[in-house]
Residue, then its C-alpha position, 0 to 999 in steps of 0.5 A: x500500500x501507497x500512503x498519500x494525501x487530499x489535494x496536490x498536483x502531479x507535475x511533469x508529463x506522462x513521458x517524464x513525470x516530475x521531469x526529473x529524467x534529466x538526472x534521475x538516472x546520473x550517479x553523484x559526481x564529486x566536484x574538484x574542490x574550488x580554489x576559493x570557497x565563501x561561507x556566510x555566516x547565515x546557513x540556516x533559520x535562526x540567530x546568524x553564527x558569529x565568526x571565530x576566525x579573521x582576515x589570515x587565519x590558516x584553516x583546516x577542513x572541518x575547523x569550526x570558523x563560526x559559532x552559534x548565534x544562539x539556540x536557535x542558530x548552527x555553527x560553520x565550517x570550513x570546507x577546505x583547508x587553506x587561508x581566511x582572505x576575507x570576513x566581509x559581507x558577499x552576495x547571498x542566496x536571499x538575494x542580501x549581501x550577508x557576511x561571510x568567510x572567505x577561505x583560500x584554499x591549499x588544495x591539502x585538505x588538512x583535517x582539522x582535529x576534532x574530525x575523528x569518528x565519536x563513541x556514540x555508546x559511551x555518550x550521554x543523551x545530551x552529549x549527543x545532542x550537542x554534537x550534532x549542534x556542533x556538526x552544524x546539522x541542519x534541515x537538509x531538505x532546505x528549511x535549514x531548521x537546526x536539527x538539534x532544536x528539533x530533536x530536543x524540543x522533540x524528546x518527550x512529544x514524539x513517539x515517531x520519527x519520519x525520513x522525508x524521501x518524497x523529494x515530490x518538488x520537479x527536477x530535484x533527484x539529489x536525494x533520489x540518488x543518495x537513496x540508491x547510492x548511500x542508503x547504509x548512511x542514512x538508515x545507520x542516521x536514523x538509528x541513531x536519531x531513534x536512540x535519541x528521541x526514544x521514540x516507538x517507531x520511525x518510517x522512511x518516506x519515498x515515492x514510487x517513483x524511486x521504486x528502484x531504493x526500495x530493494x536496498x533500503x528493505x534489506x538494510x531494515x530486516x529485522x529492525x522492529x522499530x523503523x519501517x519503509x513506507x511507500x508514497x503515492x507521487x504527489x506534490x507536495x507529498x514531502x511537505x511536513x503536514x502532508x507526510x505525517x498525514x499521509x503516513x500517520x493519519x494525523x493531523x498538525x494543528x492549525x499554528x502548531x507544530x509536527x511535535x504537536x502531532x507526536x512527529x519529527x520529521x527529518x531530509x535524508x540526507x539530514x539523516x545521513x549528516x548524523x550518521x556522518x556526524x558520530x562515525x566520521x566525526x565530520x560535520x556538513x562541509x558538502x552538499x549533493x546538488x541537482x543542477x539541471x532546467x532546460x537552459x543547461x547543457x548536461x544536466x547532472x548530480x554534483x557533491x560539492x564543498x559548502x561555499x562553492x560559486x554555483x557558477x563553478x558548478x553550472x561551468x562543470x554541467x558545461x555551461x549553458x545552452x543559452x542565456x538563462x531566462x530564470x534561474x532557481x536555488x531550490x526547485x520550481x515550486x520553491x526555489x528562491x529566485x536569482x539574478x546571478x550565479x555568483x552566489x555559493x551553495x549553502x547547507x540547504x541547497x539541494x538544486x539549482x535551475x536554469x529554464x530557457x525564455x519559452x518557458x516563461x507562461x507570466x502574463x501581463x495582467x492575470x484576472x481571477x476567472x474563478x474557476x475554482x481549480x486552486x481550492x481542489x488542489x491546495x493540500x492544506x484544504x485553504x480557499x485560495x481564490x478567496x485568500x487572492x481576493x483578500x490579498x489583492x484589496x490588502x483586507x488583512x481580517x479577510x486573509x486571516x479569516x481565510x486562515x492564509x497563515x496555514x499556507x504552506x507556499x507549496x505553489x499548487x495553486x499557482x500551477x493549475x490556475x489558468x490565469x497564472x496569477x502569482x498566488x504564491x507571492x500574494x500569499x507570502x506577502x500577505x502572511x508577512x503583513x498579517x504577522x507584522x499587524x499581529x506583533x504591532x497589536x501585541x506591542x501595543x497591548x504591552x504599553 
């Protein structure tokens, strides 16, 4: 049996469904370590790390150069070894300039000495947790939320942990591949994040269409009582957190509430496989797989690269470009954040770059709600978004939150199927950042 969900799409054609056989059938190939890598400071939600290094420093690979902000925050680290030239402010994916640690590298790749493989046994629950903080772990799938925040605001209301290997956003197939190519780190990552929440059971969530994982991974789980694979229907967005513990759980997160709410932690594979690599190796995140593909480059393929690298590096490795590029994406179609260059490095939560050629731009000049009503059978959170739009579009802030426009998980469905391509997406967004700013002014004002 296939879990799935209510609502969402199926991108992609009959031919190439999720059009990801550019590089779903491409093996991970490892990118030559860049002459110069730039790290910013800011990798992940929350509190940007604060540098621990300045201008000529020599570094190893592996060394921590910033450190946690707070809490809510994770350290970086070097991804080569070599010499700090720079700690300025450099172009970044959010499209702001956000400081950053510039390394030169010697091409040596000198480990630093606190890469050495952790007694996992030996060590207490809180002593784990830490090191997965000090590995810099992060969501892997791209939200960037520290795994250590999750995993201890999670011990205690979780009793299931879900590996998220939908990998449901088109063109994407980095994860598709680690799956086929190193499932051993990811089930071992999985162990070791089910000893330390302590919970009952766990699944590994991966679409059909990655049918040719499920040999491999069923034979690394035989006979483990507590984590099982669970087959999903493909279907976007199977691999949005609410929809996956619907999905594979039957429960549902409360509206404003959070997956822990619902008894659940939810983790990226490659996520998992950071952890397993975190205890064995004693390495924290210096790499990423990244799919770099779209209609615009020329050899679409599945790169490893060091963290820092110039995503110019790594479209010049797929060949270049078949033509000038008329968008380009950090993330997936649906999700991806836009970009104006690719002079800008990968970070830990990059797990794609697009570029699509001028024919495929379906914008129109000005998009008219028809009122079809197509938005409302596809939206995987059960919203009302041809009302939502209406609201938006008139700035009626009460009429947004009436129509619940906080749920939005800004996974574009409506956007896709919505004849008038509207950019409902982007309302959204900015009417949930208003709605939130009009809720702090209100709860500022109701201090005074």
């Amino acid at each position: 049996m296939a879990y799935t969900f209510r609502g969402g799409i199926h991108p992609g054609t009959k031919n190439d469904p999720g059009f990801k056989s550019a590089t779903n059938k491409k093996p991970i190939e490892v990118l030559k370590a860049p002459d110069k890598v730039v790290l910013p400071v800011s990798m992940h939600i929350g509190a940007p790390a604060k540098p621990l290094v300045k201008k000529g420093d020599i570094v190893d690979m592996g060394q921590m150069i910033a450190e946690a902000g707070g809490f809510v925050s994770a350290p970086v680290h070097a991804s080569v070894s070599g010499k700090v030239v720079d700690v300025i402010p450099m172009l970044h994916q959010n499209g702001s300039k956000v400081l950053s640690i510039v390394i030169e590298n010697d091409h040596e790749d000198r480990l630093h000495e606190s890469v050495k493989p952790k007694d996992f046994e030996s060590m207490s629950n809180d002593e784990r947790i830490q090191a997965i903080w000090d590995a810099g772990i992060v969501g892997h799938g791209g939200a960037t939320f520290p795994t250590h925040v999750k995993i201890k605001s999670g011990i205690g209301k979780c009793d299931t942990i879900l590996i998220n290997g939908a990998e449901c956003e088109p063109y994407i197939t980095s994860d598709h591949r680690l799956l086929l190519e190193r499932p051993e780190e990811i089930v071992e990552g999985v162990r070791y994040l089910v000893k330390i929440m302590g919970v009952k059971q766990a699944f590994i969530g991966i679409e059909l269409n990655k049918e040719d994982t499920f040999a491999k991974i069923e034979q690394l789980l035989a006979g483990d009582p507590v984590i099982k694979l669970a087959p999903l229907e493909c279907r976007y967005p199977q691999g949005a957190e609410k929809q996956l513990i619907n999905a594979v759980t039957g429960r549902e997160v409360p509206s404003g509430k959070l997956p822990a709410d619902a008894g659940c932690a939810v983790f990226n594979v490659d996520t998992a496989g950071a952890v397993y690599r975190c205890f064995a190796k004693g390495m924290p995140v210096i790499r990423r797989v990244v799919t770099v593909s779209g209609s615009a480059v020329n050899e679409p393929k599945n790169l490893e690269v060091r963290t820092g690298t110039c995503v110019t590096e790594l479209i010049d490795a797929c060949g270049g470009f078949k033509s000038a590029p008329n968008k380009l994406l950090a993330g997936g179609p649906m999700m991806g954040v836009a970009q104006f260059t690719t002079d800008v490095p990968v970070l830990k939560g990059t797990n794609a770059f697009l570029a699509f050629c001028e024919d495929e731009d379906k914008r129109v000049a000005h998009p008219t709600c028809i009122r079809c009503g197509r938005c409302v059978g596809v939206c995987p959170m059960h919203l009302t978004p041809v009302y939502m739009n209406m609201f938006a579009a008139k700035n009626d802030l009460e009429g947004c939150e009436e129509y619940d426009v906080l749920d939005c998980i800004e996974c574009g469905s409506c956007a896709y199927v919505c004849p008038a391509r509207i950019p409902l997406v982007q309302q959204f967004r900015v009417a949930k950042m208003r709605v939130q700013e009009k809720r702090k002014a209100a709860a500022a004002a109701a201090q005074k």
